[in-house]
DRENDO-1510 file (C-alpha; in Angstrom, 1 decimal, always signed):
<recs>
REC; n; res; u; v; w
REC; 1; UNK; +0.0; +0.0; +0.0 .
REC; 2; UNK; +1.0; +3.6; -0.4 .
REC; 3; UNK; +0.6; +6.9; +1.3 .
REC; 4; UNK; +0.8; +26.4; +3.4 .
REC; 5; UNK; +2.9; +29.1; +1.3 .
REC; 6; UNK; +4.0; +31.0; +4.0 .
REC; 7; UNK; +2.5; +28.5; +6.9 .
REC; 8; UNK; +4.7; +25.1; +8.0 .
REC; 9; UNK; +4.2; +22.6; +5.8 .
REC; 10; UNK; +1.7; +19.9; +7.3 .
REC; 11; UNK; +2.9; +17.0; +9.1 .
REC; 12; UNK; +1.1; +15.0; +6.6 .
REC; 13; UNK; +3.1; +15.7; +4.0 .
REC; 14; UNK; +5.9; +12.9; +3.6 .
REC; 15; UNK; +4.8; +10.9; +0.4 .
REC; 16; UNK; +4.4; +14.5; -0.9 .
REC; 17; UNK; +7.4; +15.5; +0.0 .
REC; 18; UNK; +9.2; +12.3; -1.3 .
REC; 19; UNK; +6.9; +12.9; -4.8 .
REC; 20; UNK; +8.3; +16.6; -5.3 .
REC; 21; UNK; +5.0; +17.2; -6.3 .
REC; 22; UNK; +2.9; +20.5; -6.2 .
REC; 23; UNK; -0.7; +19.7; -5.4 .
REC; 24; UNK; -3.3; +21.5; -6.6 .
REC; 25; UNK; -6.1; +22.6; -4.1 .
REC; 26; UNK; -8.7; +22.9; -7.3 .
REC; 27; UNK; -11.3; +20.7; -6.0 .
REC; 28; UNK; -13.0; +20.8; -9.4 .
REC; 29; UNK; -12.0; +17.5; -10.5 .
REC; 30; UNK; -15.5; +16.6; -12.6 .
REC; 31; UNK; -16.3; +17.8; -15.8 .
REC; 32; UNK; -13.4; +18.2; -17.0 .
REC; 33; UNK; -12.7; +16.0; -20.6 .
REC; 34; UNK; -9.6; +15.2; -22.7 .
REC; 35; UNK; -10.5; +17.9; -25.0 .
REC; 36; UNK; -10.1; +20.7; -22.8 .
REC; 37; UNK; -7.5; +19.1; -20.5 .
REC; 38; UNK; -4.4; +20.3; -21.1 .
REC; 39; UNK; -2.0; +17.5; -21.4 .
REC; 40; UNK; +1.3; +18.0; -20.5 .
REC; 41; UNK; +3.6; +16.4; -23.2 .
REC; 42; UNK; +6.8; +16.6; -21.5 .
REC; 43; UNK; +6.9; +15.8; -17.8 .
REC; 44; UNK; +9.5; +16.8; -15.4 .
REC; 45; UNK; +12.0; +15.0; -14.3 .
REC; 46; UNK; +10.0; +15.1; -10.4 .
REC; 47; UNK; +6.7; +13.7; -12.3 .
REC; 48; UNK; +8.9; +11.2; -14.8 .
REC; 49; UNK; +10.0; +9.4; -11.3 .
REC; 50; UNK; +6.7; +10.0; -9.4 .
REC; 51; UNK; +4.9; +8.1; -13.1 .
REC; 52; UNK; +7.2; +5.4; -12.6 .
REC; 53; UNK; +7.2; +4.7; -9.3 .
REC; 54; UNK; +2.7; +4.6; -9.6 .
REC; 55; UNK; +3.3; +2.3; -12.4 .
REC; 56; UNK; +5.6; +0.0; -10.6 .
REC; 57; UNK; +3.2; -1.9; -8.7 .
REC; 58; UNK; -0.8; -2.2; -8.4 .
REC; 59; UNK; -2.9; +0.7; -6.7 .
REC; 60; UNK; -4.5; -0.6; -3.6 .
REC; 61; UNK; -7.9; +1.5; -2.9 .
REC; 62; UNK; -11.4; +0.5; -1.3 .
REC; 63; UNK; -14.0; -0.5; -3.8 .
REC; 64; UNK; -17.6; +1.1; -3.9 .
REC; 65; UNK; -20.8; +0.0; -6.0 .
REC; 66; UNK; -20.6; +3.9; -6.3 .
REC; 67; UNK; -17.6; +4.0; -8.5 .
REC; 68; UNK; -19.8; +1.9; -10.9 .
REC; 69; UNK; -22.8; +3.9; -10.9 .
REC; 70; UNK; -23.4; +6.4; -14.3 .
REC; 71; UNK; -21.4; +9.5; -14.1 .
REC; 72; UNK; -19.7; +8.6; -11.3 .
REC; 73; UNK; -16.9; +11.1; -10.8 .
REC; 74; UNK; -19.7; +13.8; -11.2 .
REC; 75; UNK; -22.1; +13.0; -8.2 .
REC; 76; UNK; -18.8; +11.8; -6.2 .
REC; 77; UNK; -17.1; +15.3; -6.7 .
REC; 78; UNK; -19.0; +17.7; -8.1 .
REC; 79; UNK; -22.6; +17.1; -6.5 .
REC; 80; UNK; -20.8; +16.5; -2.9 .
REC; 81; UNK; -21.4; +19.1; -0.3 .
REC; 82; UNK; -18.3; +20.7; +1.0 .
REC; 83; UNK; -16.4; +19.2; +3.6 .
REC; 84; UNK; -14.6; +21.9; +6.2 .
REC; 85; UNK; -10.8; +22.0; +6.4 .
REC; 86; UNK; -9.1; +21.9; +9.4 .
REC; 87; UNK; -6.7; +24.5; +10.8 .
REC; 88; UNK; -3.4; +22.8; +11.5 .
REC; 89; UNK; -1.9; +26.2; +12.7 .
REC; 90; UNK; -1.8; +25.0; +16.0 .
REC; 91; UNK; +0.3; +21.5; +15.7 .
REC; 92; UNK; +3.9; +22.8; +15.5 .
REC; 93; UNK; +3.5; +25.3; +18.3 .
REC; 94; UNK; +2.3; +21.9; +20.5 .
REC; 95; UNK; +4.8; +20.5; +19.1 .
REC; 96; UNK; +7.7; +22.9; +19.6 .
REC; 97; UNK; +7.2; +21.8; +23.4 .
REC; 98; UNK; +8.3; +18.1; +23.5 .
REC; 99; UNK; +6.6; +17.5; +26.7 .
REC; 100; UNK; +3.4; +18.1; +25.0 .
REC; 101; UNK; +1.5; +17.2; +27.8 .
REC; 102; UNK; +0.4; +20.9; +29.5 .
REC; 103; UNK; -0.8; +22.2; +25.9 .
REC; 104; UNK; -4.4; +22.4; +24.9 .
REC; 105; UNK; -6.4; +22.3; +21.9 .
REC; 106; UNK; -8.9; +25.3; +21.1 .
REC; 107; UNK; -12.1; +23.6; +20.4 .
REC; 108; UNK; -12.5; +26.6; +17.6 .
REC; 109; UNK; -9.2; +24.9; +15.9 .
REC; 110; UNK; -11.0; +21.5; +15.6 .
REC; 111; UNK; -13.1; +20.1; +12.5 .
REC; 112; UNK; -15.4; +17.4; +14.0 .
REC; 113; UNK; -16.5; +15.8; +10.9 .
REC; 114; UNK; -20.1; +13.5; +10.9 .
REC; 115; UNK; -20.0; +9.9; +9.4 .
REC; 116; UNK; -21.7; +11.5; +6.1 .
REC; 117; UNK; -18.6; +13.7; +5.5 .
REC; 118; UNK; -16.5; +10.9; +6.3 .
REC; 119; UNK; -17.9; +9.3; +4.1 .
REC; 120; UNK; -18.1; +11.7; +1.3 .
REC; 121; UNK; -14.2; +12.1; +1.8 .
REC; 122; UNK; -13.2; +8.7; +1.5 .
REC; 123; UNK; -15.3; +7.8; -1.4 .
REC; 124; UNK; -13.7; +10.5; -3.4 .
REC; 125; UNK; -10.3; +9.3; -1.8 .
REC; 126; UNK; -10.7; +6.4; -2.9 .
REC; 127; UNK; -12.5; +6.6; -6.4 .
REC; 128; UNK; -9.1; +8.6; -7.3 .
REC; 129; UNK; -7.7; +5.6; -6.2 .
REC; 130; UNK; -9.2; +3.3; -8.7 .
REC; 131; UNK; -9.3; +5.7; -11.3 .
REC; 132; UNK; -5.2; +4.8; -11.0 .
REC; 133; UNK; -5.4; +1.6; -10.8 .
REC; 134; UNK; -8.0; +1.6; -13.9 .
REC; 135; UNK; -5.3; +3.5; -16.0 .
REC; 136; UNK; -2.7; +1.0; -14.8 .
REC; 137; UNK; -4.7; -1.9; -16.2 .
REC; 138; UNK; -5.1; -0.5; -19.8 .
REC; 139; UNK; -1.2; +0.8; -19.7 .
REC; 140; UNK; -0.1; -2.7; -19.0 .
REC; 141; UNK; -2.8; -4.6; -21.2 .
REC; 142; UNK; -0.8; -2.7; -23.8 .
REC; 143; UNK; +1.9; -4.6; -25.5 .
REC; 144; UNK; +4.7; -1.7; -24.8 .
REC; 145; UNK; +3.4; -1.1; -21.3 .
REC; 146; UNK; +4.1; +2.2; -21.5 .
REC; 147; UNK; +1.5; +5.0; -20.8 .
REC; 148; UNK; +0.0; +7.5; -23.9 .
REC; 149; UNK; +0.8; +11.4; -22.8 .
REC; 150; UNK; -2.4; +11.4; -21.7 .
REC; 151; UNK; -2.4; +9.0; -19.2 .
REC; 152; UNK; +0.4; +9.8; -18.1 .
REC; 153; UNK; -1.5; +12.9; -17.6 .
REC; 154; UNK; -4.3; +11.0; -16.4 .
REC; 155; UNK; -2.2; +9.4; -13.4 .
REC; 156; UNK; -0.8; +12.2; -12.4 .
REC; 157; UNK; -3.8; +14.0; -11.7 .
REC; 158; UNK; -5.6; +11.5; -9.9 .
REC; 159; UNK; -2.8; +10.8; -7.7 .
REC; 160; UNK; -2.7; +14.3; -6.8 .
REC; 161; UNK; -6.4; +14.6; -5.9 .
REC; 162; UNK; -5.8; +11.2; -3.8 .
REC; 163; UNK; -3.1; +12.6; -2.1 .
REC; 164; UNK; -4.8; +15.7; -1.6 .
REC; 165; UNK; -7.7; +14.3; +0.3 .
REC; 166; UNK; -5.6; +11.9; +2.2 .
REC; 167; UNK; -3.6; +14.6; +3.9 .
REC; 168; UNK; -6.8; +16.4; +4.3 .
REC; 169; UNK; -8.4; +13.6; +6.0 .
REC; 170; UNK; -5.2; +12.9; +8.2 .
REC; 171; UNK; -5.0; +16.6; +9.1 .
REC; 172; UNK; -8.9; +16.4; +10.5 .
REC; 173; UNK; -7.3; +13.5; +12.6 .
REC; 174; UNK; -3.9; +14.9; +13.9 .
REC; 175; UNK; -6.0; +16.0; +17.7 .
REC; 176; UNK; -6.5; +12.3; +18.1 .
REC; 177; UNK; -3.0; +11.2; +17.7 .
REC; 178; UNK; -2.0; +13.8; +20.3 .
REC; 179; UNK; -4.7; +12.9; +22.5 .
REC; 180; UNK; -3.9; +9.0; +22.2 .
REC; 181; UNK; -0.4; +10.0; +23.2 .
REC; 182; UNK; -0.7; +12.3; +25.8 .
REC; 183; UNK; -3.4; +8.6; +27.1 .
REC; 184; UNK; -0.8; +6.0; +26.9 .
REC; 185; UNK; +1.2; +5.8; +29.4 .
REC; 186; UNK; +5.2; +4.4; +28.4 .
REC; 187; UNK; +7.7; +6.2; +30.2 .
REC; 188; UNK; +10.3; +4.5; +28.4 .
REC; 189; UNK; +9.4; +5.8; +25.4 .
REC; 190; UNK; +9.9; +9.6; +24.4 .
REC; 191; UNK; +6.3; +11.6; +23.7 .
REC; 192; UNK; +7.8; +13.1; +20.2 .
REC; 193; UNK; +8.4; +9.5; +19.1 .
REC; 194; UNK; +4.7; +8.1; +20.3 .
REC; 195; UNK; +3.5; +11.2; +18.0 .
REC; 196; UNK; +5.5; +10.3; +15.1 .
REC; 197; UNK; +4.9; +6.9; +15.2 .
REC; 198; UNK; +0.8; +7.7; +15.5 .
REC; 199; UNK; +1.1; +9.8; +12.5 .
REC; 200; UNK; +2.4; +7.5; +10.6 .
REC; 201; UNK; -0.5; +5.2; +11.6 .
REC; 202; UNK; -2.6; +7.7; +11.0 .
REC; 203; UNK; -1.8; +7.5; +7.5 .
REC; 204; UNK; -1.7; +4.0; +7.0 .
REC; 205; UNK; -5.0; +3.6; +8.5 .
REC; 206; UNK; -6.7; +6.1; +6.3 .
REC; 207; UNK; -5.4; +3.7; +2.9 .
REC; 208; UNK; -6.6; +0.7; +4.9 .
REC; 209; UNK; -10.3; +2.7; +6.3 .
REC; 210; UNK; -13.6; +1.2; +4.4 .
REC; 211; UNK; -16.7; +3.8; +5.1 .
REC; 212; UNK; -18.8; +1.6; +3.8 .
REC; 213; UNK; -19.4; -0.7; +6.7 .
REC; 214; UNK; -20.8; +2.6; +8.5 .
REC; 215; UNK; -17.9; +3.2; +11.3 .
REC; 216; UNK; -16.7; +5.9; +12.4 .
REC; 217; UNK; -12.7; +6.7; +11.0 .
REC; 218; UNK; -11.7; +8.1; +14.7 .
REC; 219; UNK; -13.4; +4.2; +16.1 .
REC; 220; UNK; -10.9; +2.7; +13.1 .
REC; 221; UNK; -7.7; +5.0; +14.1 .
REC; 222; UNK; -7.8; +4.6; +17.4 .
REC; 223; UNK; -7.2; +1.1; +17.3 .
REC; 224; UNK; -4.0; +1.5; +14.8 .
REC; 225; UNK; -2.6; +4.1; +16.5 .
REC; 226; UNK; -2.3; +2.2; +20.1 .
REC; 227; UNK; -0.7; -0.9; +18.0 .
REC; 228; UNK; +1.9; +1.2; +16.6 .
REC; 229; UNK; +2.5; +3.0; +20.4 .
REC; 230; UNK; +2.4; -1.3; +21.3 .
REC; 231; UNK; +5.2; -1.7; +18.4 .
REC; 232; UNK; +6.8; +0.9; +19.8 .
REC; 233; UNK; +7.3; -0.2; +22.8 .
REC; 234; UNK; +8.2; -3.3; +22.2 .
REC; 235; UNK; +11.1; -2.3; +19.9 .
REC; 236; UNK; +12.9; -0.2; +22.5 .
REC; 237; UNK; +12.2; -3.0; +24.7 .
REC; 238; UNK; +14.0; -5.8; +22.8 .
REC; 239; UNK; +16.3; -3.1; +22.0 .
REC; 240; UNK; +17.6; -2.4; +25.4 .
REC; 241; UNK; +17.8; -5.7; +26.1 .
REC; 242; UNK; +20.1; -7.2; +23.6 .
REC; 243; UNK; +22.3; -3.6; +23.9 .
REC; 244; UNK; +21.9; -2.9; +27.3 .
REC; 245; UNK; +24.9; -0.8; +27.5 .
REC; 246; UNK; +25.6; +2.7; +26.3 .
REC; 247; UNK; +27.6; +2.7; +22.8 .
REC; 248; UNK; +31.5; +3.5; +23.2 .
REC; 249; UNK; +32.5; +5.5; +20.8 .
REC; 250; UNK; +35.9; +3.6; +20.9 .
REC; 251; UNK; +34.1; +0.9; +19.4 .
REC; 252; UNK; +34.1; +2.6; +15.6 .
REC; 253; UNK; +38.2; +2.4; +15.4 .
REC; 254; UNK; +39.6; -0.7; +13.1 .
REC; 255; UNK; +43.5; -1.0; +12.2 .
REC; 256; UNK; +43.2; -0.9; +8.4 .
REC; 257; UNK; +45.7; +0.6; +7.2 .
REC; 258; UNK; +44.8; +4.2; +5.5 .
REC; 259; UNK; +45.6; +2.8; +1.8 .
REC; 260; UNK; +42.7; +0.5; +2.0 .
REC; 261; UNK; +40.6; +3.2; +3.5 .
REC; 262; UNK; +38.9; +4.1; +0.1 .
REC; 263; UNK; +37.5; +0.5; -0.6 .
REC; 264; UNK; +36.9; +0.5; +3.0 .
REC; 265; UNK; +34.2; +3.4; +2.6 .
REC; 266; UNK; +32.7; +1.9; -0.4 .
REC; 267; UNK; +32.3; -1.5; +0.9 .
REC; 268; UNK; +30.5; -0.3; +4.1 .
REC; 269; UNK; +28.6; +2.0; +2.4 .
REC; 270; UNK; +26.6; -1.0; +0.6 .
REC; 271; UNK; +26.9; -2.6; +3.7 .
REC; 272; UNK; +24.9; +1.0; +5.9 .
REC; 273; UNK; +22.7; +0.7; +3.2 .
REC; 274; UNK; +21.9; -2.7; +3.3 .
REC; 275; UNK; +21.7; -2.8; +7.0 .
REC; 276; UNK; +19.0; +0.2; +6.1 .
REC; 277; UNK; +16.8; -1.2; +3.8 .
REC; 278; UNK; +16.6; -4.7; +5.2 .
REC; 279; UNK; +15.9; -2.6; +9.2 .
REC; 280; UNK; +18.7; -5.4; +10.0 .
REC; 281; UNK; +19.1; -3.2; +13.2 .
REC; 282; UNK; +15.5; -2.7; +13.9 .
REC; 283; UNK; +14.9; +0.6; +13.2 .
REC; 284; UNK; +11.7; +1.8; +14.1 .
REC; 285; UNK; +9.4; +3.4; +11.6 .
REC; 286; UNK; +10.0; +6.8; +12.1 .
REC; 287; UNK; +14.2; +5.9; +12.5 .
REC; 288; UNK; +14.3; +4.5; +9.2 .
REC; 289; UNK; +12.3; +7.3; +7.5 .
REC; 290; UNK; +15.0; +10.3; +9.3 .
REC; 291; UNK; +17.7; +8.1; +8.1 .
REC; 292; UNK; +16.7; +7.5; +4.6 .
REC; 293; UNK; +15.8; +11.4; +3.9 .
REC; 294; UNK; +18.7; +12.9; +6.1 .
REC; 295; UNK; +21.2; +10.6; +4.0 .
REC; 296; UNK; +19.8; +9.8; +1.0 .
REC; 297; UNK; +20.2; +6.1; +1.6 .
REC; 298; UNK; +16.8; +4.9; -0.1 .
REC; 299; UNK; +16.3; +7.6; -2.2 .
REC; 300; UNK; +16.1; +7.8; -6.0 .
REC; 301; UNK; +18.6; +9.6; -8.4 .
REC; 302; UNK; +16.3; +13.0; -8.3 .
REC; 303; UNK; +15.9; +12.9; -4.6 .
REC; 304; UNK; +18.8; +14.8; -2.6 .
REC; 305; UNK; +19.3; +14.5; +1.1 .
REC; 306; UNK; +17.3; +16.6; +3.5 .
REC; 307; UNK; +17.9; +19.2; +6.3 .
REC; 308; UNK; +16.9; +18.5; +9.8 .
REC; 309; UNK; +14.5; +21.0; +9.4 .
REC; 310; UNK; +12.6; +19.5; +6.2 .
REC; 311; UNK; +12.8; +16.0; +7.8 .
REC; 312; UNK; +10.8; +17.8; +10.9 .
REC; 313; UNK; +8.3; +19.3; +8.7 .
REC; 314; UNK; +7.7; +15.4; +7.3 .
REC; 315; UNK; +7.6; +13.8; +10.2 .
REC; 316; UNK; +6.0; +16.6; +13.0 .
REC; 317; UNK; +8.5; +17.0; +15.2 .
REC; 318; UNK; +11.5; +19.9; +15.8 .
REC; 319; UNK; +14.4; +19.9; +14.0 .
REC; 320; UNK; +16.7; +19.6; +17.2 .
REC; 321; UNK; +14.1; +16.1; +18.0 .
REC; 322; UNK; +15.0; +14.9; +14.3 .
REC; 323; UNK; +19.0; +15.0; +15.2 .
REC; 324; UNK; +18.3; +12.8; +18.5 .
REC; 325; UNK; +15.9; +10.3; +16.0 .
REC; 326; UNK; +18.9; +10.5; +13.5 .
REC; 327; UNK; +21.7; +10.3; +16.8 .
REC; 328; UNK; +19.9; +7.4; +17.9 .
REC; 329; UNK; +19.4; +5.3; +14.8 .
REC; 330; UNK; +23.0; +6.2; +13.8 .
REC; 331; UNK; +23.8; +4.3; +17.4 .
REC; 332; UNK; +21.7; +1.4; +16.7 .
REC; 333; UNK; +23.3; +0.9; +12.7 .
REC; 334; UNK; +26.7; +1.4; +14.3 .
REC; 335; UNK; +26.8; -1.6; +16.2 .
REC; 336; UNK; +24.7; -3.8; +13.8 .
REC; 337; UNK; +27.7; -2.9; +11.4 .
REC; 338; UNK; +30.3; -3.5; +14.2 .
REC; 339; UNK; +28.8; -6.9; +14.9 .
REC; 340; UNK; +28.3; -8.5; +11.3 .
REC; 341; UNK; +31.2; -6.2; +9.3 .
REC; 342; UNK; +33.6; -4.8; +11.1 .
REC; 343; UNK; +33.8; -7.9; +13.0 .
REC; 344; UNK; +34.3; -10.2; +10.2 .
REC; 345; UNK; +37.0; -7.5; +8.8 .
REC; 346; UNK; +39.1; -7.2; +11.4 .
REC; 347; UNK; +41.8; -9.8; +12.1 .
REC; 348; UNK; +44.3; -10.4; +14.8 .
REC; 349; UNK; +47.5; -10.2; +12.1 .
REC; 350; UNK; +46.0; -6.6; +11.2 .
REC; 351; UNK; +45.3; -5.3; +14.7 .
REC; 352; UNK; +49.4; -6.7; +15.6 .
REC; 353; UNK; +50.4; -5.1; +12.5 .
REC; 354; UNK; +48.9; -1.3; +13.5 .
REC; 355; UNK; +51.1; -1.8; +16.2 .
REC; 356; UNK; +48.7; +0.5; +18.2 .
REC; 357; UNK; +48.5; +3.3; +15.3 .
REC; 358; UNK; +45.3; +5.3; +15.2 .
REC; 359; UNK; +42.5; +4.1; +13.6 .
REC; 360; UNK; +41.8; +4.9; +10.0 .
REC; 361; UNK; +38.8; +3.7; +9.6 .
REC; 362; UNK; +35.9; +6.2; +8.7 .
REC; 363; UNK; +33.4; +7.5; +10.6 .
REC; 364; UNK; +29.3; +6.2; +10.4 .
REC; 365; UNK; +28.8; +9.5; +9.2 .
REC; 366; UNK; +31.3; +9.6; +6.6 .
REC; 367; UNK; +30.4; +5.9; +5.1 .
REC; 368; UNK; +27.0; +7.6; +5.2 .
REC; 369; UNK; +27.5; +10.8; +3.8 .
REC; 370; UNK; +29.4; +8.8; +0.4 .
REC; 371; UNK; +26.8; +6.9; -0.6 .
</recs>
């Protein structure tokens, strides 16, 4: 499954960050027809990768008899009432102050939407949805697999509409995250991460939501959100239990000598980003997503590494709490690359031979940073 000019960016904005994509906030999505659709011919290089990467594997989305129905897209969009937006001017002052705990919400702040609007929002969430994965079907029943202009066009648009909606949807939500944190009680586990890790569940549980069984989305969320603060917990948990001491820092020296320290770098590189990718050192969620923006790790050829304070903007936190996620998951990839690389490396003729030299092999941060 996947997925303000001058204001913050919302905290809902990671896939939409990752995409590079400017969304539109024209909600007048029916009506419109090929001939007066302008197509764009040549795409950027942002919407070339976005188009490939929608195209890579099957759209997921809810299915509705209403998707079926005659002039669908008109009553879903155009004859739908409108739904209020929320305000989400108040989430980064709350969360400026980690502990979180003594702020308050304004009720005026809040969007308290009815079951209707819920489900007026996710049917049009998720008719954009299958219009993708309707598109994806006739690209690949063609013989070249490769999309027309136009439904490249086509693809583009609906995904932005989808995405549009599910961050507007989220944004309704992001009280109930806060609340759900400030509820459970895990001492051992920092506030700012139980937020980030409920947002993230947040936004998993609106791809996953079906209003058609007649629930409420808040009765849904709830539930996901306290199994990801469970997950949580049980992470850090097994965590401190099979590195129950502090890292030394004495632990990153090796006795390579400095000629091999080129191949060195490159060789533990692939090896950072392996141990990345595969969570070999059991990254949590929100550990693996600071990494892989801050560095660059999983990233695509037209992505670029991220600033602490972009990486806060994705995930919802501060930009000093990012460099304690990154500082943290930097710890826990250390030792995972101590214990299964630099372990295997390292042998006794090499350590006699440094005869007590200083270490030349690289930092984390620099096998990191040339990737």
């Amino acid at each position: 499954m996947n997925r303000l000019a001058s204001n913050p960016l919302s905290p809902m904005e990671q896939h939409r960050r990752r995409a590079r994509v400017d969304f539109s906030e024209n909600r007048s999505v029916a009506g419109k027809t090929s001939a007066t659709r302008r197509v764009k011919r040549t795409l950027s290089s942002e919407d070339e990768a976005l188009l490939n990467s929608l195209l890579a594997s099957e759209q997921d989305f809810i299915d509705s008899p209403a998707f079926y129905e005659d002039d669908a897209e008109q009553k879903i969009y155009a004859q739908a009432p409108d739904i209020p937006k929320p305000d989400t001017s108040w989430y980064h002052p709350v969360m400026d102050d980690l502990s979180g705990r003594t702020r308050t919400i304004k009720t005026a702040q809040q969007v308290i939407l009815t079951g209707a609007e819920e489900k007026v929002l996710f049917h049009q969430f998720n008719y954009a949805r299958y219009r993708i994965w309707k598109l994806q079907q006739e690209v690949w029943a063609t013989p070249a697999r490769k999309p027309t202009p136009e439904q490249s066009d086509e693809v583009l648009r609906w995904h932005r509409v989808a995405d549009r909606i599910r961050d507007q949807i989220a944004n309704t939500n992001l009280a109930l995250v806060l609340a759900m944190a400030k509820r459970t009680r895990m001492s051992e586990v920092d506030f700012a991460d139980l937020v980030s890790e409920g947002n993230m569940a947040l936004l998993r549980a609106v791809d996953k939501f079906d209003a058609g069984r007649g629930y409420k989305f808040s009765t849904y969320a709830c539930r996901a959100i306290l199994k990801a603060f469970s997950r949580q917990g049980m992470k850090l948990s097994k965590y401190r239990q099979r590195f129950p001491t502090d890292f030394d820092p004495k632990l990153e020296r090796s006795n390579f000598v400095e000629t091999k320290r080129s191949t060195f770098e490159k060789d533990a590189a692939e090896e950072v980003k392996r141990i990345v990718q595969e969570n070999r050192a059991e990254l949590t969620d929100v550990e693996k997503t600071v990494i892989e923006h801050r560095f660059g790790i999983d990233a695509g050829e037209v992505d670029k590494p991220m600033t602490l304070e972009q990486v806060g903007q994705i995930i919802g936190v501060t930009k000093e709490r990012v460099r304690q996620i990154q500082n943290k998951a930097m710890e826990k990839i250390r030792l995972e690359l101590e214990a299964n690389f630099l372990g295997n490396r390292r042998s006794k003729e090499e350590e006699a031979a440094a005869g007590g030299e200083a270490a030349v092999v690289p930092t984390l941060e620099e096998i990191v940073a040339s990737n």
